[in-house]
FIKOLZA-1660 file (N, C-alpha, C; in steps of 0.1 Angstrom, whole numbers, plus 5000, padded with zeros to 4 digits):
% residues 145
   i   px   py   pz ch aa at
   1 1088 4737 8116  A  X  N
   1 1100 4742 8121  A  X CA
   1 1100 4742 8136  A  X  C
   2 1090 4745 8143  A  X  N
   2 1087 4746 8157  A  X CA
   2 1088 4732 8164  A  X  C
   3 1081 4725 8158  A  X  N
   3 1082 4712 8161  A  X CA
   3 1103 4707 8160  A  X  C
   4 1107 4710 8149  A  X  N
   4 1118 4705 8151  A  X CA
   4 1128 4708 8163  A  X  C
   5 1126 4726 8167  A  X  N
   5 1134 4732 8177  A  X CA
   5 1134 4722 8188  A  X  C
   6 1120 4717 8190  A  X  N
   6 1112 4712 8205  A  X CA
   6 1118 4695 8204  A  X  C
   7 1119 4689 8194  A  X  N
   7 1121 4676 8193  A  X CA
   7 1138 4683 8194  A  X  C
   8 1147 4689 8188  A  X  N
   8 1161 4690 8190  A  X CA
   8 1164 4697 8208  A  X  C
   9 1158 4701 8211  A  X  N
   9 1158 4706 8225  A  X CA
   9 1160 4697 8236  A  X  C
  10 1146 4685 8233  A  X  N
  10 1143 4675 8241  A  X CA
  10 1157 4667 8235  A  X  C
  11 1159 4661 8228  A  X  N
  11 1168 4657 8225  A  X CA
  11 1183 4656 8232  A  X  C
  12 1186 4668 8233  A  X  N
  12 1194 4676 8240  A  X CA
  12 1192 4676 8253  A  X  C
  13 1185 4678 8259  A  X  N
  13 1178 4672 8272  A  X CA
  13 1184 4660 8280  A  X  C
  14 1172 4654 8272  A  X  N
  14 1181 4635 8271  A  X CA
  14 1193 4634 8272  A  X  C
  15 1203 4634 8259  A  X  N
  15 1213 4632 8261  A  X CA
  15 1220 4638 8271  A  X  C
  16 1219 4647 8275  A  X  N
  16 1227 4656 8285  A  X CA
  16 1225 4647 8299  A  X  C
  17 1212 4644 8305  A  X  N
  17 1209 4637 8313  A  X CA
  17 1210 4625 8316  A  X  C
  18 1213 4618 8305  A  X  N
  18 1220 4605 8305  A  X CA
  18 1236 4606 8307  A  X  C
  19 1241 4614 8306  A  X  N
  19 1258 4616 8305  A  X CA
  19 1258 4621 8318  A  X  C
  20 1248 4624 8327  A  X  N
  20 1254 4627 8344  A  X CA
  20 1262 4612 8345  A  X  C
  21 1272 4616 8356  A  X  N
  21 1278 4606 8363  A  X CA
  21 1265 4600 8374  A  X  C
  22 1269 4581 8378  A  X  N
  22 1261 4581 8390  A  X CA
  22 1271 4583 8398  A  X  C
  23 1263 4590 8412  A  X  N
  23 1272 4590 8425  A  X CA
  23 1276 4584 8427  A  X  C
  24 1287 4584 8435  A  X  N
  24 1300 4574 8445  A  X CA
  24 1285 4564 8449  A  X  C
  25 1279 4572 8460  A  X  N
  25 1269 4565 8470  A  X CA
  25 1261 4549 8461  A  X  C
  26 1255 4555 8449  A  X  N
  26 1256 4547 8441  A  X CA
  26 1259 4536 8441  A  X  C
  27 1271 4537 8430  A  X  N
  27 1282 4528 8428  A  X CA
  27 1281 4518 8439  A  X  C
  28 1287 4526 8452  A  X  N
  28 1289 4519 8462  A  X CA
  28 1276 4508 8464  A  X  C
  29 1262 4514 8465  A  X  N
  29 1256 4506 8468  A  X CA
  29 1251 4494 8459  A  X  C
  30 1256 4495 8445  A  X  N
  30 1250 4484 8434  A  X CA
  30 1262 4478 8444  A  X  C
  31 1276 4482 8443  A  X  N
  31 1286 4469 8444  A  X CA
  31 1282 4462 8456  A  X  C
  32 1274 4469 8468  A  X  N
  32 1274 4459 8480  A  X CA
  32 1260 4451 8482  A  X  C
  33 1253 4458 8471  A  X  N
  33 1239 4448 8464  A  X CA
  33 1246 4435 8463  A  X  C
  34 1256 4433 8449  A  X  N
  34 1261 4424 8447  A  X CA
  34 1264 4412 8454  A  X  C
  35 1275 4421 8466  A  X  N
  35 1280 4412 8475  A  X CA
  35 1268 4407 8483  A  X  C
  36 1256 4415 8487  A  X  N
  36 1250 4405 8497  A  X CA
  36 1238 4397 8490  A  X  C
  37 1237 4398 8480  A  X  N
  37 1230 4389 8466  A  X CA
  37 1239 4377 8466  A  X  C
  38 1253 4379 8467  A  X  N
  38 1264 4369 8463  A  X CA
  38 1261 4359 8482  A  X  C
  39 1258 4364 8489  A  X  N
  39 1261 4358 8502  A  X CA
  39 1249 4350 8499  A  X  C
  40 1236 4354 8497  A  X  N
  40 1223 4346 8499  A  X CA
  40 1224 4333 8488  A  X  C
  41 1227 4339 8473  A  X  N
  41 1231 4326 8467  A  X CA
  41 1243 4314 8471  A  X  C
  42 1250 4320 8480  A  X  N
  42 1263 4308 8487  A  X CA
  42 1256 4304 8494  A  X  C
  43 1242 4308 8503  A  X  N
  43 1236 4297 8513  A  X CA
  43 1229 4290 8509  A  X  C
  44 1215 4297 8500  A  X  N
  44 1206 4291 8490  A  X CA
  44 1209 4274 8494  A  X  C
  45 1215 4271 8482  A  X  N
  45 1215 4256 8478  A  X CA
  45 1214 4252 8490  A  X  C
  46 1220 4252 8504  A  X  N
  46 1223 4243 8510  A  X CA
  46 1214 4241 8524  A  X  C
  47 1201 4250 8520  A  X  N
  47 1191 4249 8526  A  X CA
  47 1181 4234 8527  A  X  C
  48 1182 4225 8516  A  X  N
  48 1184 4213 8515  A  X CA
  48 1186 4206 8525  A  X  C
  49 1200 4204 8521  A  X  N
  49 1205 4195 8528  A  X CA
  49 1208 4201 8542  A  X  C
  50 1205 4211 8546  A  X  N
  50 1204 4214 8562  A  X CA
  50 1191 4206 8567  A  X  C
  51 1182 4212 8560  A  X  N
  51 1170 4203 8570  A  X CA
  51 1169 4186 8565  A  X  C
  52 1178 4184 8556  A  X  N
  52 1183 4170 8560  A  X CA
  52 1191 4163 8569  A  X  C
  53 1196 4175 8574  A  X  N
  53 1208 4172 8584  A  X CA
  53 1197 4173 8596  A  X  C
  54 1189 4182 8600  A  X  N
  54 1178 4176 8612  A  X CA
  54 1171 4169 8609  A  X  C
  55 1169 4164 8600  A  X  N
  55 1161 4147 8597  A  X CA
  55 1170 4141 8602  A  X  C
  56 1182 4137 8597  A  X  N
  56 1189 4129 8602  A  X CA
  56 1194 4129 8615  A  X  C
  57 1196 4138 8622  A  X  N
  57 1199 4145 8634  A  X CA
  57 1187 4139 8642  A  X  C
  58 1176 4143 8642  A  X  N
  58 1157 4139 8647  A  X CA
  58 1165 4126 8651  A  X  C
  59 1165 4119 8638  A  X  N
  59 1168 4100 8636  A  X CA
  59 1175 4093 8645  A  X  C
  60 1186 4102 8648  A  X  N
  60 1201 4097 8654  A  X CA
  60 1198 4098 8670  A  X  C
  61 1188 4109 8676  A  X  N
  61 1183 4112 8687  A  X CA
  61 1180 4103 8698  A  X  C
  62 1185 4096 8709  A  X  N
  62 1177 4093 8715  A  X CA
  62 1180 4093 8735  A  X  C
  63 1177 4087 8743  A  X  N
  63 1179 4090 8753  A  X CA
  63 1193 4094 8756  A  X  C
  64 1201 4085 8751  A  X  N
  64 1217 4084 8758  A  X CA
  64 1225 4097 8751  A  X  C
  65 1217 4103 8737  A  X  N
  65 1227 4113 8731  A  X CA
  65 1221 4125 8733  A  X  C
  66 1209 4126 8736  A  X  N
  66 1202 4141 8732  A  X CA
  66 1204 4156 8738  A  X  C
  67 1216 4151 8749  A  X  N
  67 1224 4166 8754  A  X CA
  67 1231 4169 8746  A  X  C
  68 1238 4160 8738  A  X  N
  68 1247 4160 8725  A  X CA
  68 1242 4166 8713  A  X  C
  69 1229 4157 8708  A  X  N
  69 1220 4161 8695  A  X CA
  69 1216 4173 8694  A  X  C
  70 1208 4172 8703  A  X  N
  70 1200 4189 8706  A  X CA
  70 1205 4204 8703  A  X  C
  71 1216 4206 8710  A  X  N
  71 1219 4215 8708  A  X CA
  71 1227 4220 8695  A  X  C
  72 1231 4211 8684  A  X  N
  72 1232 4210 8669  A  X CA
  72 1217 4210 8663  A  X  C
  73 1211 4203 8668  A  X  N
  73 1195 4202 8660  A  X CA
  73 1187 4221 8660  A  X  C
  74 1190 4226 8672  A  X  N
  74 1192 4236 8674  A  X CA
  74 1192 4249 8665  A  X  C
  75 1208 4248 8668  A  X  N
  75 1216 4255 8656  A  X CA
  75 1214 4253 8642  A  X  C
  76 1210 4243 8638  A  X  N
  76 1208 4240 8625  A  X CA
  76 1190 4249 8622  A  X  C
  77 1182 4245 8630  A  X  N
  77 1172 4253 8631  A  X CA
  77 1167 4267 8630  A  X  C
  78 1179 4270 8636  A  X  N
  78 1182 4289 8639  A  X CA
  78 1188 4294 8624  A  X  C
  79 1194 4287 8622  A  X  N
  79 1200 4287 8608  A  X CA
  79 1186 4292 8602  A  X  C
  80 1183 4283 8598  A  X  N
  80 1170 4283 8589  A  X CA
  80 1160 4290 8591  A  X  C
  81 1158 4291 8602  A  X  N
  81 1149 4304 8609  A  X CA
  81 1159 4318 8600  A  X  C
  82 1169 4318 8605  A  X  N
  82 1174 4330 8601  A  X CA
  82 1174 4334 8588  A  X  C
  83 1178 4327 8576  A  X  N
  83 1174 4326 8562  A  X CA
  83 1159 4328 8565  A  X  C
  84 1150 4325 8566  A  X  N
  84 1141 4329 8565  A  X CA
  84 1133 4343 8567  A  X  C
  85 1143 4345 8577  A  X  N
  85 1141 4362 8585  A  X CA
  85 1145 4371 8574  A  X  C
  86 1162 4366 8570  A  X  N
  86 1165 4379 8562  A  X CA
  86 1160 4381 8544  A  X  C
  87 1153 4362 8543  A  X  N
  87 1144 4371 8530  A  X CA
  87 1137 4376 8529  A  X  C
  88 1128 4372 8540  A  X  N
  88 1117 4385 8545  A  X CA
  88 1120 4399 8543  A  X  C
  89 1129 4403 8554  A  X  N
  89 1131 4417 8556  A  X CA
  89 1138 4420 8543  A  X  C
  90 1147 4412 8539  A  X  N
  90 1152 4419 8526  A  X CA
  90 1143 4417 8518  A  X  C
  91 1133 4414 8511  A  X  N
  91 1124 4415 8500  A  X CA
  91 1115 4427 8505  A  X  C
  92 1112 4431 8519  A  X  N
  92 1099 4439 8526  A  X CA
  92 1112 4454 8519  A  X  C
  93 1128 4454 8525  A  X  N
  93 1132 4465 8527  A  X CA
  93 1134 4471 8512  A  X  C
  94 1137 4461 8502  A  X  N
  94 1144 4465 8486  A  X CA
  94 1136 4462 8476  A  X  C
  95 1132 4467 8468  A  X  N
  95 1126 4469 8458  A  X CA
  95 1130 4456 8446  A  X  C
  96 1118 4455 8437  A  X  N
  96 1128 4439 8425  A  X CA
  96 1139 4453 8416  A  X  C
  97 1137 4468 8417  A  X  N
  97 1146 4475 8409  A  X CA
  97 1160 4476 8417  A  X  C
  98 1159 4480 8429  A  X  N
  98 1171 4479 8433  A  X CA
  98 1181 4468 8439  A  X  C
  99 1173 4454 8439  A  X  N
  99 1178 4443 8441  A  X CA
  99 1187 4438 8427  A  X  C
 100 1178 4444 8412  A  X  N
 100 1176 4437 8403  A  X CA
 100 1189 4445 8391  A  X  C
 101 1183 4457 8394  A  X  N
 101 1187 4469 8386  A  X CA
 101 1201 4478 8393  A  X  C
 102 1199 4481 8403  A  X  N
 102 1206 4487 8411  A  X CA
 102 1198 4502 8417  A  X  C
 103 1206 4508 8422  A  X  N
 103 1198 4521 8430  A  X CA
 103 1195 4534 8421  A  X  C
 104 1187 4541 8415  A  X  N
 104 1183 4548 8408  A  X CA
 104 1178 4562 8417  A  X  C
 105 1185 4566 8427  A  X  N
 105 1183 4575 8436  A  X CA
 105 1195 4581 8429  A  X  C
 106 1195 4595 8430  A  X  N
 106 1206 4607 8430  A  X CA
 106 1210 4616 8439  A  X  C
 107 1194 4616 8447  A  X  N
 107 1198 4626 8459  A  X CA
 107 1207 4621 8472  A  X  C
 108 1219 4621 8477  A  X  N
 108 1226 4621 8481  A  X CA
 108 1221 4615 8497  A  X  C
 109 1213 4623 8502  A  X  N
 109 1210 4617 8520  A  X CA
 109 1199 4606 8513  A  X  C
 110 1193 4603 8506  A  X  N
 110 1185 4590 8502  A  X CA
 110 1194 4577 8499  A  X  C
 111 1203 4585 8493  A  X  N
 111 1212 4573 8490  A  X CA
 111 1219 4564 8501  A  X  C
 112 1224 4573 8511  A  X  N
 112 1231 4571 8520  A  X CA
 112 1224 4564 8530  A  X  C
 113 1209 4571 8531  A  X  N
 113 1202 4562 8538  A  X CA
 113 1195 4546 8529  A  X  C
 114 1198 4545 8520  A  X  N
 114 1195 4534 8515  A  X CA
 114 1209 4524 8515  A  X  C
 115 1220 4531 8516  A  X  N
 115 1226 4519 8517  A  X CA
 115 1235 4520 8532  A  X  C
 116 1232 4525 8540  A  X  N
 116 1230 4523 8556  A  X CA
 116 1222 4507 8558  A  X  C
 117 1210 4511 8552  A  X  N
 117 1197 4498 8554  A  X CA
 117 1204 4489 8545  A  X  C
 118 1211 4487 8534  A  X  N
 118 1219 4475 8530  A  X CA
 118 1230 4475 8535  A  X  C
 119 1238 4481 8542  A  X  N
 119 1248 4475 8550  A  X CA
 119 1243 4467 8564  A  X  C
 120 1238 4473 8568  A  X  N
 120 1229 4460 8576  A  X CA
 120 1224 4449 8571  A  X  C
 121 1216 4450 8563  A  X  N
 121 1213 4439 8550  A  X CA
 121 1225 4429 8554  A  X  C
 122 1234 4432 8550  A  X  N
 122 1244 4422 8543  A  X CA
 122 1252 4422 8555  A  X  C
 123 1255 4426 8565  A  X  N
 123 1256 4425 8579  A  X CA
 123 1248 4413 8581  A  X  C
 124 1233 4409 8586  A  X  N
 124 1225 4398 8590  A  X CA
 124 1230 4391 8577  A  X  C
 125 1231 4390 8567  A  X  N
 125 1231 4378 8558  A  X CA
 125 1246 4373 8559  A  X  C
 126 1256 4380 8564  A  X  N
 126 1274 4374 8570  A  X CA
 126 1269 4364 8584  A  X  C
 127 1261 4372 8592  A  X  N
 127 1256 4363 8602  A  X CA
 127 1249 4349 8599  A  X  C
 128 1237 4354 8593  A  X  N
 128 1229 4342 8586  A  X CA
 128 1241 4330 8581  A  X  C
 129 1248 4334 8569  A  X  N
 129 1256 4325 8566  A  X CA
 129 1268 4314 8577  A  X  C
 130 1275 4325 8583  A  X  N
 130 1282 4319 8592  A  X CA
 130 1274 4312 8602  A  X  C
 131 1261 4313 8608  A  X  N
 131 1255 4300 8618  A  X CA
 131 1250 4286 8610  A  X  C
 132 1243 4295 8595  A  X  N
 132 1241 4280 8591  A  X CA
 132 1257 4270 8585  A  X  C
 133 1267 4277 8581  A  X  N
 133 1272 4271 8577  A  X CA
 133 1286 4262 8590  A  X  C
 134 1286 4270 8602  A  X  N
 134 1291 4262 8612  A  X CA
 134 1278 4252 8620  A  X  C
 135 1265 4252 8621  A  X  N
 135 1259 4243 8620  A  X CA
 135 1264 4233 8616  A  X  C
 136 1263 4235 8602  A  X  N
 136 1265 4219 8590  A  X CA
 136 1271 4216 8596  A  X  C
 137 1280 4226 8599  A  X  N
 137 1297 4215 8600  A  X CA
 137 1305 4208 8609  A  X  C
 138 1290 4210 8624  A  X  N
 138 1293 4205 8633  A  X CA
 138 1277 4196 8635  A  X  C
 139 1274 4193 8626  A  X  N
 139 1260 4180 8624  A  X CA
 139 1264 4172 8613  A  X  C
 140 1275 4175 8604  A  X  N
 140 1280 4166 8599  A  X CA
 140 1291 4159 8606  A  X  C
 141 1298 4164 8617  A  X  N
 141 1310 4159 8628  A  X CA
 141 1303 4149 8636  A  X  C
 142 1293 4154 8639  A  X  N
 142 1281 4145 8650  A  X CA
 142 1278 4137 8640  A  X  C
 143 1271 4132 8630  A  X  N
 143 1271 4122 8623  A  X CA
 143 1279 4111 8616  A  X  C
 144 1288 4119 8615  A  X  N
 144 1305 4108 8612  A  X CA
 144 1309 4100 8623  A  X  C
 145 1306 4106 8637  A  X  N
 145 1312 4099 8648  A  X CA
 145 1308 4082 8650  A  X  C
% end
């Protein structure tokens, strides 16, 4: 009978603890996980064909254009450099649970300071994206010409 109290207690327990609400802070921060998970996969792919675009760019190079070339071969570079920066820091700064799972924090200033550090996150990754993808689009202009 003792044993049953202790198993219906814990029981009770459990459930009770599972039925908290998660925080706003939370919420908030799985949703802007999302979004800056959603930014890295829209660059992803086209990491490719960027440093095919400075292959081809290298190719196209030579005495008469390379005030022209350069400074796209450049930017296409920084690009890439930069992706590179923010997987770093983002894999060093987030966990595979909170990347994967979302934020399992309830204490309130933890939370807030954790997604301070992913709004920055996703701050460099709007940057990230916007240099590599106006690169492209001015080394594919330079190569049409």
């Amino acid at each position: 009978m003792r044993f049953f109290n202790v198993f219906l207690l814990l029981a009770i327990f459990f459930i009770a603890s599972c039925d908290q609400p998660k925080p706003e802070e939370a919420k908030i921060f799985d949703q802007k996980m999302t979004e800056t998970i959603a930014i890295h996969d829209e660059v992803m792919p086209e990491m490719t064909k960027l440093t095919s675009l400075i292959q081809k760019l290298e190719a196209k190079k030579d005495s008469t254009n390379v005030e022209t070339v350069q400074p796209v071969i450049r930017d296409l570079k920084q690009g890439h450099d930069m992706m590179m920066e923010w997987m770093k820091d983002f894999g060093d700064e987030f966990s595979k649970t909170e990347i994967n799972e979302g934020i399992q924090l309830s204490n309130i200033d933890s939370l807030k300071a954790r997604l301070d550090a992913l709004s920055k996150s996703k701050t460099a990754a709007e940057k990230m994206r916007d240099k590599i993808v106006s690169s492209m689009e001015k080394a594919e202009t330079l190569l049409n010409q």
